[in-house]
N, C-alpha and C positions, 0 to 999 in steps of 0.2 A: 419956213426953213429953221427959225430958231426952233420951234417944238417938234422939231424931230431931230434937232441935236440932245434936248433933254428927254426926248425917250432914247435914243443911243445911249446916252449914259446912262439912264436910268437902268438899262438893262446890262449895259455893262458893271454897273454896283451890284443889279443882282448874280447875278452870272460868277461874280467875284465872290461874292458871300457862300455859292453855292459850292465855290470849288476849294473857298478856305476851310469848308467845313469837310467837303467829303474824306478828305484824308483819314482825318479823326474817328469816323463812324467806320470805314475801313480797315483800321489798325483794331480797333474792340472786334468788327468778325472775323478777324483774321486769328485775332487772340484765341476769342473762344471755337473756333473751328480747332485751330490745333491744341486747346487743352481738352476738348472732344476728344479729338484721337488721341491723345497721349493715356485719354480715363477708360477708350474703350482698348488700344494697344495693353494698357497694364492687367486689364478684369482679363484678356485671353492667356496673358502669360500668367499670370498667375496662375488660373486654373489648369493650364495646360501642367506647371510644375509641382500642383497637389494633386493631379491625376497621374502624374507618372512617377509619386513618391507612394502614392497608394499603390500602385500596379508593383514596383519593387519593392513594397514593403511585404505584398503577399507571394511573389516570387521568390523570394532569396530568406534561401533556409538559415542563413545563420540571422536571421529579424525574425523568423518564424516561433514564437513560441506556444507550449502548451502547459500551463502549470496544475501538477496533480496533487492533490491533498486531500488527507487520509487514510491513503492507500498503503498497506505492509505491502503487498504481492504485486498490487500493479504498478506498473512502470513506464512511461512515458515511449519508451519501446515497444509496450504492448499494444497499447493505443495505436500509434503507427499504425503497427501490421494488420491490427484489427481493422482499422479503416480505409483499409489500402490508401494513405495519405501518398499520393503521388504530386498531384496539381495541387499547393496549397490556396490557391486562389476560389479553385474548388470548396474546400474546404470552408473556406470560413463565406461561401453561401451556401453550406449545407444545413438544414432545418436542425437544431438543438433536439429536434425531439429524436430525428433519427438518427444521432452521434448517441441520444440517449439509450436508447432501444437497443442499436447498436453491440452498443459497451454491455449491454444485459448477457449478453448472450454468454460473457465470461462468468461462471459459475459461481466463482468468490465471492461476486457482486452482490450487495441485496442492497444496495440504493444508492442513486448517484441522480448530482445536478450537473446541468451544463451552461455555461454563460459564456457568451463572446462579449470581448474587451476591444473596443475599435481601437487601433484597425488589423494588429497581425497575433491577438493571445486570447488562446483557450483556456478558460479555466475550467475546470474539473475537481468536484467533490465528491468524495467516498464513503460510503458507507460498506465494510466487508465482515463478511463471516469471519465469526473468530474459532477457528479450529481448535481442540482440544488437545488428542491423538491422532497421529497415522493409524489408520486398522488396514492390520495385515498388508500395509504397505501397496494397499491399491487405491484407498480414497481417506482425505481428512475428516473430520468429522466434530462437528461442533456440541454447544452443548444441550441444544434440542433436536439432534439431531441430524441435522442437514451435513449431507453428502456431498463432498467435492472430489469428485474424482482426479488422482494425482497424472493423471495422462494427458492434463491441460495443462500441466506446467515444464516448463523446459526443465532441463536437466542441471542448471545452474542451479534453479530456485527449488527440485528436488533435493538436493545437495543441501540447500540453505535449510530446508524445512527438517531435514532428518535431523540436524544438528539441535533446532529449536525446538522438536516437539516429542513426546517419550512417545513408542512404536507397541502399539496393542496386537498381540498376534490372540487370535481364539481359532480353534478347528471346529468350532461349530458351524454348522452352515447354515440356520436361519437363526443366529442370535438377535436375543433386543437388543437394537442398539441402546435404544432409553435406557433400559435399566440401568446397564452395563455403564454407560455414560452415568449416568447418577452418582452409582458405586465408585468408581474413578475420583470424581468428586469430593466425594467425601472422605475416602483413604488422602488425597492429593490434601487437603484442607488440613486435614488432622497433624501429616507430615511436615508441613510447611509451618504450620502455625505456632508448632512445639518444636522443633527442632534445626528448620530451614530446610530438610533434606528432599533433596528432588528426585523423580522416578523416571529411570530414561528407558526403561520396557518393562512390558506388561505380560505376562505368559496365563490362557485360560485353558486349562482341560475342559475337556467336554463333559464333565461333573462339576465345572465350573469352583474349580480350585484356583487361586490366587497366587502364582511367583510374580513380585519383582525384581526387576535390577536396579541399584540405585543409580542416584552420580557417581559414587564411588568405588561402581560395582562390585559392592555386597548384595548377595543373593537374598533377597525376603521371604520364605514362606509363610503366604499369610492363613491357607486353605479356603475353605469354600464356606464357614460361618464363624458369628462372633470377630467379623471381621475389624470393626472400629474397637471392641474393647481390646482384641488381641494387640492392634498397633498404638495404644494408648499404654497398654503394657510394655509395649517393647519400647516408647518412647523414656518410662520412666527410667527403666534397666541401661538404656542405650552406654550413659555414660559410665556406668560400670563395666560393662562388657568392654570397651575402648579402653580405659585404665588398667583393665588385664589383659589385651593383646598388649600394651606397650611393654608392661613389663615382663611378658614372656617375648615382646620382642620378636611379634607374630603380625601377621597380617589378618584381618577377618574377612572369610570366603564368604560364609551364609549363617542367616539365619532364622533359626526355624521356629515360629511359634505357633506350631499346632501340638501345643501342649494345652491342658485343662490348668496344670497351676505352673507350666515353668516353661522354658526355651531350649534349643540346643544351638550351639556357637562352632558352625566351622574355621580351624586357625592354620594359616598357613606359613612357610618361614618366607620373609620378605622377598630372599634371592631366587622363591621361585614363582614369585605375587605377580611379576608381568611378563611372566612365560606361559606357553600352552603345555608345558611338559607334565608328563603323568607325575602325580606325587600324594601321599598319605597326607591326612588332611586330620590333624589333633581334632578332637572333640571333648568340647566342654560343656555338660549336659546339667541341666537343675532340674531338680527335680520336679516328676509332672508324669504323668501318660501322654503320649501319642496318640492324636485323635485320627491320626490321617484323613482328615475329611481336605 
């Protein structure tokens, strides 16, 4: 009887030890179960609100950007329409090579890169033809040549370009362009170099005789040879012939050097310099033959 009171207790000491401890072991998995869900509750929402910061950031056009550089002509517009940008989420999983190719197809273009900026910007690098002349106000034209036809441009940036670039009419119908381009060139160089003065059209008979009009539209005749010596002459003459319109107190309409040693100066009176009306036009001639070429 007595050793089964001291196995009762005995077992009552354990039984005691087993339950002052369970708590304790209890409270630590109860801990870590709920900082468990607290670390897997946080990784959902979080991803949940960079998934839906991404998803509005390729949705909503005013986060949507495209940045273009180098481009005179192209414009962030063009791009648009060119790529029928409707779905910009589209968009930036579309392959660079064919936003590249794409973009080719505007004729201005002779090289362009494309890089996506995570997560909503395109950028865009240009490389474009540098036009010279308008000819004949159907296509631009650069200085090796290269044709851009002007019926790719809207009607704004027609506008803009008339403004910017002097307008080549020739009635020939299979001119070189090269040549023709060369010659341009080197009149344009000579003008610029000595004097500043700029050419805002171009006039070629089909003998390939030389008018221009300047900035100031004075009439050039240059003719058809001895074209750089002629405008090196008229360069040097220039500011005399100016010093005698002021003090006749004339305006100067044209001038002609297709002379072998001299010019002629058409002068008009000032009140009737920015009208179209018919009037007598003084002439101030040095002496020289007329080559008419």
């Amino acid at each position: 009887m007595k050793n089964k009171k001291i196995e009762d207790r005995y077992d009552y000491q354990i039984t005691a030890i087993y339950f002052n401890k369970t708590p304790k072991y209890q409270n630590r998995i109860v801990i870590l179960i709920f900082f468990l869900l607290v670390l897997v509750v946080g990784i959902y929402g979080s991803t949940w609100i960079i998934f839906r910061w991404i998803q509005q950031s390729h949705n909503t056009p005013s986060l949507f950007k495209i940045i273009v550089q180098g481009g005179n002509f192209t414009t962030e517009d063009d791009i648009r329409k060119l790529l029928h940008i409707r779905d910009r989420n589209m968009l930036m999983k579309t392959d660079v090579n064919i936003i590249q190719n794409t973009m080719l197809q505007l004729p201005w273009i002779k090289s362009i890169s494309v890089r996506k900026k995570w997560p909503n910007i395109i950028k865009i690098n240009l490389i474009e033809y540098i036009p010279l002349v308008c000819w004949n106000n159907i296509y631009l034209i650069d200085k090796n040549g290269k044709k851009i036809p002007l019926s790719q441009f809207s009607q704004y940036k027609k506008e803009k370009i008339s403004s910017t670039l002097p307008t080549l009419y020739i009635l020939e119908e299979h001119a070189n362009e090269k040549h023709i381009i060369n010659e341009y060139i080197a009149i344009s160089n000579v003008l610029n170099s000595s004097s500043k003065i700029q050419i805002k059209t171009i006039h070629i008979n089909p003998c390939h005789s030389w008018s221009l009009i300047l900035d100031n539209n004075i009439r050039l005749e240059i003719g058809r040879n001895n074209k750089i010596y002629r405008l090196k002459r008229f360069i040097e003459i220039y500011p005399t012939i100016l010093q005698h319109a002021y003090e006749k107190k004339k305006q100067i309409s044209s001038i002609d050097l297709r002379y072998e040693s001299g010019l002629a100066v058409g002068l008009t009176d000032f009140s009737f310099a920015t009208t179209l009306l018919f009037h007598k036009s003084e002439r101030l001639s040095y002496t020289g033959k007329n080559t008419n070429d």
